[in-house]
Backbone atoms as SQL, in Angstrom:
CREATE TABLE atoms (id INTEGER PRIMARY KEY, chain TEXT, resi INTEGER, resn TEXT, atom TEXT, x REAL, y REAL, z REAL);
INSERT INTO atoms VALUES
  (1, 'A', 1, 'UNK', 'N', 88.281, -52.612, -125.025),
  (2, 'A', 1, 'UNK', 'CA', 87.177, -51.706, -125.235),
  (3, 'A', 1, 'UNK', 'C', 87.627, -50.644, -126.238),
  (4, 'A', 2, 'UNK', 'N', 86.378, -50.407, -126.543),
  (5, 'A', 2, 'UNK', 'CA', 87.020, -48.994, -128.261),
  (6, 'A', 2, 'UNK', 'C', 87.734, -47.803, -127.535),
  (7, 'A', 3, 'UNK', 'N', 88.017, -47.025, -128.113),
  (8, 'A', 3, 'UNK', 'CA', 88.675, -45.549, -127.536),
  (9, 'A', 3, 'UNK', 'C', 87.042, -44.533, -127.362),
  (10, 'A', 4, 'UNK', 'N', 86.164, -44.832, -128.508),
  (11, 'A', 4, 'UNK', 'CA', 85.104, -44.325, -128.286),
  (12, 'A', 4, 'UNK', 'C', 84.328, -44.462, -127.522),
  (13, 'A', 5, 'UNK', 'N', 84.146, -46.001, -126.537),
  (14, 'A', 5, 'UNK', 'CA', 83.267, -46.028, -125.753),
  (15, 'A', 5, 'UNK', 'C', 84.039, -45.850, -124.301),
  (16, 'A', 6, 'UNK', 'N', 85.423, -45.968, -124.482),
  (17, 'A', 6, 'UNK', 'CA', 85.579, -45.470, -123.075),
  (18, 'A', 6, 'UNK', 'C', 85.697, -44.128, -123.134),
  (19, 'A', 7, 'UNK', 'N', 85.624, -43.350, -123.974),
  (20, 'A', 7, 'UNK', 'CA', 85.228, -41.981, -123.626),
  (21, 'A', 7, 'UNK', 'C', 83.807, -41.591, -122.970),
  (22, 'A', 8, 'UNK', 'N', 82.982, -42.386, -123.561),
  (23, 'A', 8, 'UNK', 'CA', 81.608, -42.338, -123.108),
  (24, 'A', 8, 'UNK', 'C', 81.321, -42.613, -121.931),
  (25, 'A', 9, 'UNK', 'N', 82.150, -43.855, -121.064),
  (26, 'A', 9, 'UNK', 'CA', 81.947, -44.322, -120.116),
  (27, 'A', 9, 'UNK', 'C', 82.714, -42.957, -119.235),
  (28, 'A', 10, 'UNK', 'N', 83.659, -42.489, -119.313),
  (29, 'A', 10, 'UNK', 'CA', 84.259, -41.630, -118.320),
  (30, 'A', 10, 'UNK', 'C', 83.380, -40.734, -117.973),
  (31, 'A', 11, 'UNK', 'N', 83.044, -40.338, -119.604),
  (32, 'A', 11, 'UNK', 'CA', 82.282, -38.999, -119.392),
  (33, 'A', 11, 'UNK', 'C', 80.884, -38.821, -117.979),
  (34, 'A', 12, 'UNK', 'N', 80.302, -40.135, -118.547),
  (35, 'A', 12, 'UNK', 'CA', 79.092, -40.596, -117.627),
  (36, 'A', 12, 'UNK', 'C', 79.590, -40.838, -116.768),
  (37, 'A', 13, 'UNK', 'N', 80.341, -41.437, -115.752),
  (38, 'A', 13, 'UNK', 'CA', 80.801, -41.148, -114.933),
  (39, 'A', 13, 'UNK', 'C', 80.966, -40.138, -113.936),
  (40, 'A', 14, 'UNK', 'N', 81.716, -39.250, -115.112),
  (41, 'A', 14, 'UNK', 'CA', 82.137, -37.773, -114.313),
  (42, 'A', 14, 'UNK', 'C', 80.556, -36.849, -113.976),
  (43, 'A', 15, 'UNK', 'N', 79.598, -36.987, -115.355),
  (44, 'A', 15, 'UNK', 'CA', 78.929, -36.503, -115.289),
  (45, 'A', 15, 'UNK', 'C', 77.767, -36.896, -114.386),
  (46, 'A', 16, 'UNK', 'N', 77.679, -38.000, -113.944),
  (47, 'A', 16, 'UNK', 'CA', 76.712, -38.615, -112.537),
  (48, 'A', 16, 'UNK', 'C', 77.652, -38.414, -111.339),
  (49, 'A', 17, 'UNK', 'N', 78.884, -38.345, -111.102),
  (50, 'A', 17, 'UNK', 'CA', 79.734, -37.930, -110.268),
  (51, 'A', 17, 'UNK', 'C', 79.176, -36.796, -109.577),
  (52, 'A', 18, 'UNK', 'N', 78.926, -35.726, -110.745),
  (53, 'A', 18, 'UNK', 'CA', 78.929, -34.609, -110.457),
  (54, 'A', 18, 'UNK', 'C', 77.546, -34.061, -110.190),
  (55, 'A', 19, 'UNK', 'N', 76.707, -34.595, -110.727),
  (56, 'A', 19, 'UNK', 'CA', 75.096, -34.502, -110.385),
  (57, 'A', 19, 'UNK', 'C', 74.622, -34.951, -108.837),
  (58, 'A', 20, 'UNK', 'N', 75.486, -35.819, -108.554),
  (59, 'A', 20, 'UNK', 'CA', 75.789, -36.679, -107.488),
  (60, 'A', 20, 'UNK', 'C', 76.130, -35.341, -106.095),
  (61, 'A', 21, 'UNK', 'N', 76.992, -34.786, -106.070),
  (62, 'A', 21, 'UNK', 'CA', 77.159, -34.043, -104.861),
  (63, 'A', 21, 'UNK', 'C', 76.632, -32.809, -105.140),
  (64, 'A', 22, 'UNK', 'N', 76.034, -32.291, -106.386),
  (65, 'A', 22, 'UNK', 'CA', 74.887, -31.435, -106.347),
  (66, 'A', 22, 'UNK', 'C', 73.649, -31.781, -105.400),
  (67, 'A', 23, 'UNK', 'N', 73.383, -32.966, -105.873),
  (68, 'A', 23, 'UNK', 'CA', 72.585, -33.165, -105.265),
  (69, 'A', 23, 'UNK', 'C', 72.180, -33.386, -103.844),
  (70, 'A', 24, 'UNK', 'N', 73.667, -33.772, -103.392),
  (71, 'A', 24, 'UNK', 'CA', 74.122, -33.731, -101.968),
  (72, 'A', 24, 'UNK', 'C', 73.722, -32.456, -101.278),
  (73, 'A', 25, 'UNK', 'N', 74.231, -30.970, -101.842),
  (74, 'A', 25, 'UNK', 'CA', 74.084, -30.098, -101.758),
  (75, 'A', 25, 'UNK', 'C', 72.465, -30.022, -100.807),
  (76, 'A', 26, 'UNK', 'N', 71.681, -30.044, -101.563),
  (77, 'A', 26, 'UNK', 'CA', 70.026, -30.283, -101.273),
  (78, 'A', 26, 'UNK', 'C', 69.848, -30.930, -99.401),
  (79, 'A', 27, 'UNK', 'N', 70.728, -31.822, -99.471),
  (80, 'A', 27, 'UNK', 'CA', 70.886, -32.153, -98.306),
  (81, 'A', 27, 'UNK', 'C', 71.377, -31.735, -96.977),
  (82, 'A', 28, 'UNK', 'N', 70.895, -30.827, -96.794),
  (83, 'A', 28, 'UNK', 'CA', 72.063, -30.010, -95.982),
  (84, 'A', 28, 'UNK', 'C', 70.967, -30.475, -93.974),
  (85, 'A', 29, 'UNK', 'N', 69.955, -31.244, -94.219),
  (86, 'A', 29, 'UNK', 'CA', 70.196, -31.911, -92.611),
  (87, 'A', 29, 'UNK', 'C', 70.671, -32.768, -92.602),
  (88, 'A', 30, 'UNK', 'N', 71.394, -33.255, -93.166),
  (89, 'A', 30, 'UNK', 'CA', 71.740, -35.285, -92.752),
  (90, 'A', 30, 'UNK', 'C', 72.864, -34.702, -92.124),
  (91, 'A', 31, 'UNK', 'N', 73.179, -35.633, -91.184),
  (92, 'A', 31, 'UNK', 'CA', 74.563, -35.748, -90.005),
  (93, 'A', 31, 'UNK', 'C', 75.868, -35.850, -91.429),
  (94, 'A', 32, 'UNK', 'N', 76.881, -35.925, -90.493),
  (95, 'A', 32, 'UNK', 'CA', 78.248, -36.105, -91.317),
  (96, 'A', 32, 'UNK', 'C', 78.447, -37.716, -91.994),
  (97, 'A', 33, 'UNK', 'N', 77.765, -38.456, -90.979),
  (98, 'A', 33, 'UNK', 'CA', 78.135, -39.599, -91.106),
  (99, 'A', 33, 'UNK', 'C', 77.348, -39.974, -92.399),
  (100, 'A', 34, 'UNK', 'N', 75.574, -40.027, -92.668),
  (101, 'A', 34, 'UNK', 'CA', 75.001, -40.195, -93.462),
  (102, 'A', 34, 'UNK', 'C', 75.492, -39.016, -95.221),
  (103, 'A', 35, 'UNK', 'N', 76.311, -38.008, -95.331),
  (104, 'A', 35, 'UNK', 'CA', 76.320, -37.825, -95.950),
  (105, 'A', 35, 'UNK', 'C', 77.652, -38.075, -96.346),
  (106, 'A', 36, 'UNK', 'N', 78.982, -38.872, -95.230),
  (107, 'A', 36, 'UNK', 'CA', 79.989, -39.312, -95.711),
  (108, 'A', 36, 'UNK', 'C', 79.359, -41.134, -96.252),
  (109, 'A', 37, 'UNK', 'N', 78.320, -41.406, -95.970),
  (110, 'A', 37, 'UNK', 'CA', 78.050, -42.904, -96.776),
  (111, 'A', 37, 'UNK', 'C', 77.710, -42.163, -98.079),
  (112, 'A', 38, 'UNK', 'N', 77.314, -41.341, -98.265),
  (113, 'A', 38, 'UNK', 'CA', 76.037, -40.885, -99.823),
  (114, 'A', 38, 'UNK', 'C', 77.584, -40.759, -100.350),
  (115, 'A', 39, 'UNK', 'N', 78.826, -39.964, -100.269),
  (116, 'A', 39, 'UNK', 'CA', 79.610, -39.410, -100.785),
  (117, 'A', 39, 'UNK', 'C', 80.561, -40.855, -101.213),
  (118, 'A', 40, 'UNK', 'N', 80.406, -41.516, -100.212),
  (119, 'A', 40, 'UNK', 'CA', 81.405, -42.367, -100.416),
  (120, 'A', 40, 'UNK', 'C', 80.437, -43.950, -101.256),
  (121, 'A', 41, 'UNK', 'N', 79.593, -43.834, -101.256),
  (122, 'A', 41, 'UNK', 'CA', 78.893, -44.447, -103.021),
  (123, 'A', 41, 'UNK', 'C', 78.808, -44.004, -103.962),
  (124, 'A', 42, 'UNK', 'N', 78.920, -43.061, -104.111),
  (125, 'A', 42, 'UNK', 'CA', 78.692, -42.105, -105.070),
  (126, 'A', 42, 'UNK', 'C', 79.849, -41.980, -105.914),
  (127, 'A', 43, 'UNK', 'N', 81.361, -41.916, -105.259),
  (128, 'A', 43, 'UNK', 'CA', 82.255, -42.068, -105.594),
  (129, 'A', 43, 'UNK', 'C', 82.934, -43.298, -105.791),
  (130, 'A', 44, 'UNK', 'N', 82.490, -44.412, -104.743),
  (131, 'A', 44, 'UNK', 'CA', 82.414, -45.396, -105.129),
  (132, 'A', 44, 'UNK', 'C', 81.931, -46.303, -106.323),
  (133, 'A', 45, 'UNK', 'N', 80.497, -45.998, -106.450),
  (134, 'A', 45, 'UNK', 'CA', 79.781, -46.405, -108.019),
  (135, 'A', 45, 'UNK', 'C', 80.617, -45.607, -109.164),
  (136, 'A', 46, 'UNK', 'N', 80.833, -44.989, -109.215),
  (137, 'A', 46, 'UNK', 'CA', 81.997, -43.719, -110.689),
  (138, 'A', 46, 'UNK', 'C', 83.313, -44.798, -110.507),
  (139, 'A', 47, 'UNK', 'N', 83.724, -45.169, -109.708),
  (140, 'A', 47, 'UNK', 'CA', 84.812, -46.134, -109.484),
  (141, 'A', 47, 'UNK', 'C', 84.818, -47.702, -110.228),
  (142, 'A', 48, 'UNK', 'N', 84.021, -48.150, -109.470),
  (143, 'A', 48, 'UNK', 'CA', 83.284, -49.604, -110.205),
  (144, 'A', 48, 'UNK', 'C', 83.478, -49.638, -111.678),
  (145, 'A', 49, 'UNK', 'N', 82.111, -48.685, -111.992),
  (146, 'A', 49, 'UNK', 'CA', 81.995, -48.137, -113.543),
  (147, 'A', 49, 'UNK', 'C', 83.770, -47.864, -114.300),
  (148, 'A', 50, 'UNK', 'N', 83.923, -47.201, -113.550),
  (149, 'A', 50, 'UNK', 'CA', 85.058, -46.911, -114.607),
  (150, 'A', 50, 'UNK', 'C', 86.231, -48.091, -114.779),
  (151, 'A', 51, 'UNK', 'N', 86.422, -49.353, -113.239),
  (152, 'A', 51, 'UNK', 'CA', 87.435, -50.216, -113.467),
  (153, 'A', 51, 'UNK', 'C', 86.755, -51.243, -114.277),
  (154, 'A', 52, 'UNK', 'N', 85.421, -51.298, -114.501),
  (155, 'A', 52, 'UNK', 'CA', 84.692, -52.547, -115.347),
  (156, 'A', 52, 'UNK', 'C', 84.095, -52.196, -116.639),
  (157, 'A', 53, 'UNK', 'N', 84.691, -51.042, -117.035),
  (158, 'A', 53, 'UNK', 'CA', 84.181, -50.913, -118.064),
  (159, 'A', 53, 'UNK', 'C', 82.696, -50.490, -118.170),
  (160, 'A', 54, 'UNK', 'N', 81.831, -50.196, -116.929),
  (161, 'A', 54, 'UNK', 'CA', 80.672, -49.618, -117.322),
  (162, 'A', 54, 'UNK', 'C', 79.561, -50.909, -116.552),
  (163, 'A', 55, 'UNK', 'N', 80.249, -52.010, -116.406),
  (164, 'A', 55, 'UNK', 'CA', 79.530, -53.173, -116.017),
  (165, 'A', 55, 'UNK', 'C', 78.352, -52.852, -114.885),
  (166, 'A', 56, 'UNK', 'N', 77.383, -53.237, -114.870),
  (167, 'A', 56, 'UNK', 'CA', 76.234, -53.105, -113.975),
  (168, 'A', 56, 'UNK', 'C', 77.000, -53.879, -112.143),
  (169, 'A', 57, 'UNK', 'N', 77.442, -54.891, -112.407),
  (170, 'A', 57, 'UNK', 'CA', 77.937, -55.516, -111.123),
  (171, 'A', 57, 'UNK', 'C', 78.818, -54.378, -110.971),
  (172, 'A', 58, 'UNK', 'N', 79.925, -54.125, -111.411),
  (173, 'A', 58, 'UNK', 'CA', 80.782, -53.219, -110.984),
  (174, 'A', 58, 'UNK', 'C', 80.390, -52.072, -110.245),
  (175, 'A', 59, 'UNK', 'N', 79.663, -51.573, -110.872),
  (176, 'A', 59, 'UNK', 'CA', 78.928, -50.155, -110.616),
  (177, 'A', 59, 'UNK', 'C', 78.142, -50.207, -108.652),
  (178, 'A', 60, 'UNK', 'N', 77.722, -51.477, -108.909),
  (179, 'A', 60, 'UNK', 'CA', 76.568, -51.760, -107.655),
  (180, 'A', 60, 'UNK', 'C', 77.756, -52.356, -106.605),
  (181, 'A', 61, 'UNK', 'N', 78.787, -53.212, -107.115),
  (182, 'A', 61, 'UNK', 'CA', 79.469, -53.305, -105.736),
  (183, 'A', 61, 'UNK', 'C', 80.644, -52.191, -105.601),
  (184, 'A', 62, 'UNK', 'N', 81.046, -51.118, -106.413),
  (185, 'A', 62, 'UNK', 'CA', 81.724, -49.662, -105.565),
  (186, 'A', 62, 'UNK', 'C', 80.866, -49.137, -105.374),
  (187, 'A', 63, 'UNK', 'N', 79.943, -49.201, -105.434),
  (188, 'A', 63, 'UNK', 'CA', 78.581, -48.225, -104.987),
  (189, 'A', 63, 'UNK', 'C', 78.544, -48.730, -103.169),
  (190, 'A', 64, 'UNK', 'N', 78.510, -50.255, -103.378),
  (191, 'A', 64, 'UNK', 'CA', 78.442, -50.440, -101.454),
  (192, 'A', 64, 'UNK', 'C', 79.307, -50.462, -101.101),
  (193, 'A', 65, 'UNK', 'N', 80.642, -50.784, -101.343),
  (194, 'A', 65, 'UNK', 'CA', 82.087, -50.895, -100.582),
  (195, 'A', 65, 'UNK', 'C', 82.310, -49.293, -100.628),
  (196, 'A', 66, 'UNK', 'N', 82.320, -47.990, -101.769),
  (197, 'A', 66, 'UNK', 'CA', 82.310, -46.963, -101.307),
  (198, 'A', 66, 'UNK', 'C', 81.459, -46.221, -100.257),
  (199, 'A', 67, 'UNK', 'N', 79.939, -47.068, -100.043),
  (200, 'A', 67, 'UNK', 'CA', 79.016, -46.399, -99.025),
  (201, 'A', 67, 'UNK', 'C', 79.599, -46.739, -98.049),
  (202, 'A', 68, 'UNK', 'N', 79.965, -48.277, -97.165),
  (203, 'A', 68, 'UNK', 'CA', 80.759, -48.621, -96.261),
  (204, 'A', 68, 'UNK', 'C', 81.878, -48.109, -95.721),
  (205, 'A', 69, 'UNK', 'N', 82.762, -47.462, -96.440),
  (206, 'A', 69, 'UNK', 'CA', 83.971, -47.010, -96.055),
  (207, 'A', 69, 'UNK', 'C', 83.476, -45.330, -96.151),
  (208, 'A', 70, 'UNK', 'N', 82.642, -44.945, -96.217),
  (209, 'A', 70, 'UNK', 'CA', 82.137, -43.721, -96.108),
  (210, 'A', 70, 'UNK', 'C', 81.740, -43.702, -94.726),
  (211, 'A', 71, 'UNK', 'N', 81.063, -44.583, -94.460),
  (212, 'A', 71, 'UNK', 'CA', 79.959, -44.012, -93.362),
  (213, 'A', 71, 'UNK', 'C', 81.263, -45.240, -92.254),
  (214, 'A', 72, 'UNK', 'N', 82.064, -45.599, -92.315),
  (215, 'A', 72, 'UNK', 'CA', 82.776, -45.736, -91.176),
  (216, 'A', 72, 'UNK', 'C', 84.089, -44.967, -91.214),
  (217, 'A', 73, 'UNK', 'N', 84.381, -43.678, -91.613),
  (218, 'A', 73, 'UNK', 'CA', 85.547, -42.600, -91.488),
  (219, 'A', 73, 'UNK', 'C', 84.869, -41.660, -90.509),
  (220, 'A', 74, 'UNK', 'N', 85.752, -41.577, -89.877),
  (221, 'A', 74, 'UNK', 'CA', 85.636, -40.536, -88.270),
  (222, 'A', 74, 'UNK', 'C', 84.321, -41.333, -87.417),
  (223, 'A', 75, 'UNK', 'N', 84.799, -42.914, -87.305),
  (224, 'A', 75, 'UNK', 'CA', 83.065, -43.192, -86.820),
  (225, 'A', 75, 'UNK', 'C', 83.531, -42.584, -85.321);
């Protein structure tokens, strides 16, 4: 991949990362558990993305293996 587009890809990343638990913020009734799944896709999908290069599959399966391992910590 170029040096230019993986800059792009990080950036987006970081920058939906971060829009991401803003937005969490907003959420302030969900239990622990429902907002350790949101946290842990969220970080999960930025994960995906970034080991695949940006790939759409990538993105969608750390998006569920991070929701999964979110919402089963401290079950």
């Amino acid at each position: 991949m170029n040096p230019m587009r993986q800059k792009s890809v990080r950036l987006a990343c970081t920058v939906t990362t971060a829009l991401a638990l803003v937005g969490l913020g907003a959420c302030s009734d969900m239990s622990t558990r429902d907002r350790n799944t949101a946290v842990g896709a969220g970080v999960g999908a930025a994960a995906g993305a970034v080991l695949t290069g940006g790939s759409a599959g990538g993105t969608i399966g750390g998006a569920a293996v991070g929701g999964v391992i979110g919402n089963q910590i401290k079950k």
